[in-house]
C-alpha positions in Angstrom: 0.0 0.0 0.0 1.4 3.4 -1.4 1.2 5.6 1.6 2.7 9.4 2.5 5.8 9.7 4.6 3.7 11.9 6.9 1.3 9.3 7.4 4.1 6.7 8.2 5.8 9.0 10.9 3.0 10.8 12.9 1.8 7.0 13.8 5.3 6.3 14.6 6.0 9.4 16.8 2.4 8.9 18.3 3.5 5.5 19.6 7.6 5.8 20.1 9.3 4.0 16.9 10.9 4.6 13.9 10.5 4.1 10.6 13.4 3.0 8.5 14.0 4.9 5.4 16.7 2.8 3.0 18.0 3.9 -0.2 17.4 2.2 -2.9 19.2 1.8 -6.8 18.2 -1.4 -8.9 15.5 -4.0 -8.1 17.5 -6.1 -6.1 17.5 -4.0 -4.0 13.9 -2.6 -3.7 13.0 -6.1 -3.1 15.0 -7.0 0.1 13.6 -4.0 1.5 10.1 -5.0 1.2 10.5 -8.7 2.0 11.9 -7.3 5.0 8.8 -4.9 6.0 6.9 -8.1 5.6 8.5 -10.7 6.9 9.1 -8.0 10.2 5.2 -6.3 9.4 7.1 -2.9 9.4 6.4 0.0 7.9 8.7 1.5 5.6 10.4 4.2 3.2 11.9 3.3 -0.1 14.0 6.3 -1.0 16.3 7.4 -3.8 18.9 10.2 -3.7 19.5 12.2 -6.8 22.3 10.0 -7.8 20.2 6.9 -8.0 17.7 8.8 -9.7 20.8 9.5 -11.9 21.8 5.9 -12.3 18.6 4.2 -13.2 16.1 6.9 -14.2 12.9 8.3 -12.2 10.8 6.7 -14.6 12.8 3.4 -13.4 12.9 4.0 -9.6 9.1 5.5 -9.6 8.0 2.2 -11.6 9.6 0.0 -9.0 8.7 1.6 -5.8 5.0 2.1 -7.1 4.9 -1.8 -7.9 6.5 -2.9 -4.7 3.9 -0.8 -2.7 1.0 -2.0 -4.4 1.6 -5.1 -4.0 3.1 -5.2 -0.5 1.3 -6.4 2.6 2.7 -3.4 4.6 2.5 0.4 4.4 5.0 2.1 2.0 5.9 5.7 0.9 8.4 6.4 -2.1 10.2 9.0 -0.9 13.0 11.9 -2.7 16.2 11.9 -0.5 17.8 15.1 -0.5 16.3 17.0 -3.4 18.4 20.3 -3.9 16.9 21.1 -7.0 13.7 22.1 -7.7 12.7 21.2 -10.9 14.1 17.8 -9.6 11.8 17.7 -7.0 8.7 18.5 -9.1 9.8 15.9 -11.5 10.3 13.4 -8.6 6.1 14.4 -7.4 5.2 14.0 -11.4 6.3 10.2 -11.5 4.5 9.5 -8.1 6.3 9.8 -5.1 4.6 10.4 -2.1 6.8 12.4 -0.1 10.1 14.3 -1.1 13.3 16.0 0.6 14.3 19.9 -0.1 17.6 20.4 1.3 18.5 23.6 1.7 20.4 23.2 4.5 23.3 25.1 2.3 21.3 28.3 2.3 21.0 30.9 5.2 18.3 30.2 7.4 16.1 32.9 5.7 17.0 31.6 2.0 16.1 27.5 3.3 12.9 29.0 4.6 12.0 30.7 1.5 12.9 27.6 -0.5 11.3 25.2 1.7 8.0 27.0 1.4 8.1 27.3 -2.3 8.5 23.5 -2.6 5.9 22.9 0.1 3.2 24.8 -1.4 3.2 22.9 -4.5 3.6 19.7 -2.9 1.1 19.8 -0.4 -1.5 21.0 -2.9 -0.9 17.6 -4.3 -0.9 15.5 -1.4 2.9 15.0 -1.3 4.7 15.0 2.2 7.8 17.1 2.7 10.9 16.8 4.6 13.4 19.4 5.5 16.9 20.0 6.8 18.2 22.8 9.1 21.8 22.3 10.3 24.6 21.2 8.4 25.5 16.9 8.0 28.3 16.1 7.7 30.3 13.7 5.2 29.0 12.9 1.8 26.0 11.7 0.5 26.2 10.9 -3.6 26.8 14.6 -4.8 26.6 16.4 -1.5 30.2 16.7 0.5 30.2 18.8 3.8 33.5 19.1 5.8 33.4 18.1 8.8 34.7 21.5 9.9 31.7 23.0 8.1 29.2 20.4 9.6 26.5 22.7 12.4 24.2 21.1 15.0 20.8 22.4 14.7 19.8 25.3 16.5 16.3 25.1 18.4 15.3 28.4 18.0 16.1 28.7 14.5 14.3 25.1 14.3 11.1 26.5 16.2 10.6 29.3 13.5 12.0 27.0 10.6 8.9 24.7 10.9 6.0 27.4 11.9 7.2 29.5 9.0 7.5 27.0 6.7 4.7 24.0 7.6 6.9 21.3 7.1 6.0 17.9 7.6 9.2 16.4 9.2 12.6 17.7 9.6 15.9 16.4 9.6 18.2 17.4 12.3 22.0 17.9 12.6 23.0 16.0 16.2 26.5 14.7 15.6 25.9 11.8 12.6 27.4 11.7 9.5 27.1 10.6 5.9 28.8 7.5 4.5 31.0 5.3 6.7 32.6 6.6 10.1 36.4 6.3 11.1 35.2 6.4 14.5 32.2 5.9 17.0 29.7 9.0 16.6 28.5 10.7 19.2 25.3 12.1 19.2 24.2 14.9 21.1 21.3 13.5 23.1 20.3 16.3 25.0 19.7 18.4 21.8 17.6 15.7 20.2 15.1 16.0 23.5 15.4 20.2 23.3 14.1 19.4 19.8 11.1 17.1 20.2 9.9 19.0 23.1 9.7 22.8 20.9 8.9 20.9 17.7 5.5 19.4 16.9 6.9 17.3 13.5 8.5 14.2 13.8 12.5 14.0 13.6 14.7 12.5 11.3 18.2 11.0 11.6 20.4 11.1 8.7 23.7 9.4 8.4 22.4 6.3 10.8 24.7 3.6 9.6 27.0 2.7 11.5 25.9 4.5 14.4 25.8 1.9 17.3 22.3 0.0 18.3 21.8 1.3 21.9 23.0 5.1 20.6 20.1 4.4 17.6 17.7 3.0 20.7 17.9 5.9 22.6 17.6 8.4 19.7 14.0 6.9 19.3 13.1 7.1 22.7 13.7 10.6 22.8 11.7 11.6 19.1 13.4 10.3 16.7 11.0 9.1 13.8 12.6 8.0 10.8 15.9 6.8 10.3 18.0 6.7 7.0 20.1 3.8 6.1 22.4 3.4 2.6 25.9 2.8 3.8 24.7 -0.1 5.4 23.1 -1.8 2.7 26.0 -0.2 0.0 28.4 -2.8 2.4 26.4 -5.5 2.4 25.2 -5.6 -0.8 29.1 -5.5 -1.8 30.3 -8.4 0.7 27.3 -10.8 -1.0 28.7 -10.0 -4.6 32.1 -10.0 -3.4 32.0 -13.6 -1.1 29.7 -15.1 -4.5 32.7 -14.5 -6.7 35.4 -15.6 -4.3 33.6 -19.0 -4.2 32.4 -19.5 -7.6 34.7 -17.2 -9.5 33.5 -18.8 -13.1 29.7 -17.9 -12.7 28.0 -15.4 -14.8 24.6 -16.0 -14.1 23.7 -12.3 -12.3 20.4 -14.0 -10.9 23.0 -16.5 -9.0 25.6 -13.2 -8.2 22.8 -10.5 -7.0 21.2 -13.2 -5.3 23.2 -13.7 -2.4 24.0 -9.7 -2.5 20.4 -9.2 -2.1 19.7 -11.9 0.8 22.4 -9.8 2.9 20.7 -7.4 2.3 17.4 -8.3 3.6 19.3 -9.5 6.7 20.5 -6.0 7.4 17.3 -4.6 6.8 15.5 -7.2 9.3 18.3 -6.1 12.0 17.6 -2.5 11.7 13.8 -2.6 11.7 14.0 -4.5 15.2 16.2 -1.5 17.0 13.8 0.7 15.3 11.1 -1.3 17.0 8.9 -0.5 13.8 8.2 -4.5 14.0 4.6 -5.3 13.9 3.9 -1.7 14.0 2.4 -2.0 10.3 
């Protein structure tokens, strides 16, 4: 069932999970993530950055995220992940998604406000849900590099009038993670996460969660967190399957028999992170 991301997370903020959000590239892919939601009965985001809207194609991603919904036994919103672009963004509502990212993040507070609102009034007139960033992430995600000595927490006051201003319907927040994969443990800042939930009324988004450790992800959700991204995660494990498939059987060239064990990991992953994100049976 095709669903809105705002849909997914109010239940999940009402009742203290998260929703997974995992990137998604090729069909292999799309498909561990839903055999996951329902072998788990989670609820769940397929979402595709602008480079894997570059690598396959919107008409390709739309077409597989709108199937797998429609046929899956669980809810499931096909969602834009970190649209900087808007005419990218409008393309990404044309061809079906239900809910899409404007980062402005890279603007000044006023600019991202202005830019958030232009992309939320067409959006919502549609039906579309819309996610925001305020604060810098740090590290790199596909096109989008920020230094780490460039990388800013979010700012609750600036948050507060980000989303009455604006009318956004979740925001993603700066709290020490990071894009792609760490050379150390992260440390989130905790205390800022509950300053947020308790100003904000949207639910809050954690980008750059691989990698971060279970019981650091556990207690992110217990103080708002509502949706979590995952890519890294999957990037690695779909990489080890390929890789360990070769090693063993280095003359096969069926990609059925190659991707298969890539996906499988996958789905493995997938299952682990939707049990810390307690979204388990929450569909």
């Amino acid at each position: 069932m095709l669903v809105t991301g705002k849909e997914l997370l109010l239940d999940a903020q009402k009742r203290g999970y998260a929703v997974g959000a995992f990137n998604v590239n090729n069909m292999e892919i799309v498909q561990a993530i839903i055999e996951a939601a329902e072998e788990t009965n989670s609820p769940v985001i397929l979402q595709a950055s602008q480079g894997g809207i570059k690598y396959a194609g919107v008409e390709y991603i739309a077409a597989l995220g709108k199937i797998a919904a429609r046929n899956a036994k669980v809810p499931v919103a096909l969602h834009l992940d970190h649209g900087t672009d808007f005419d990218q963004v409008m393309l990404c509502i044309r061809h079906g998604f239900t809910s899409v990212m404007i980062d402005g993040s890279r603007f000044p507070l006023d600019e991202n406000i202005a830019y958030t609102k232009k992309v939320i009034e067409v959006a919502h007139a549609v039906g579309v849900s819309v996610e925001a960033e305020l604060g810098k992430i740090g590290g790199t995600e596909d096109h989008i590099t920020v230094d780490e000595r460039d990388a800013t927490f979010t700012d609750p006051d600036e948050a507060l009038r980000f989303v009455n201003e604006t009318n956004v319907d979740f925001l993603a927040i700066a709290v020490g993670t990071a894009h792609g994969v760490y050379k150390g443990e992260p440390k989130l800042d905790f205390d800022r996460i509950k300053t947020l939930r308790g100003i904000l009324r949207v639910p809050l988004v954690l980008h750059g969660s691989s990698g971060v450790p279970e019981e650091a992800l556990k207690k992110a959700i217990s103080l708002g967190i509502a949706k979590i991204n995952i890519d890294t995660d999957l990037r690695i494990a779909f990489a080890d399957g390929v890789k360990n498939f070769i090693k063993e059987n280095p003359d096969n060239i069926d990609p059925r028999k190659i991707l298969g064990p890539a996906k499988s990991m996958m789905k493995e992953k997938i299952r682990e992170k939707m049990h810390i994100f307690g979204s388990v049976n929450k569909a």
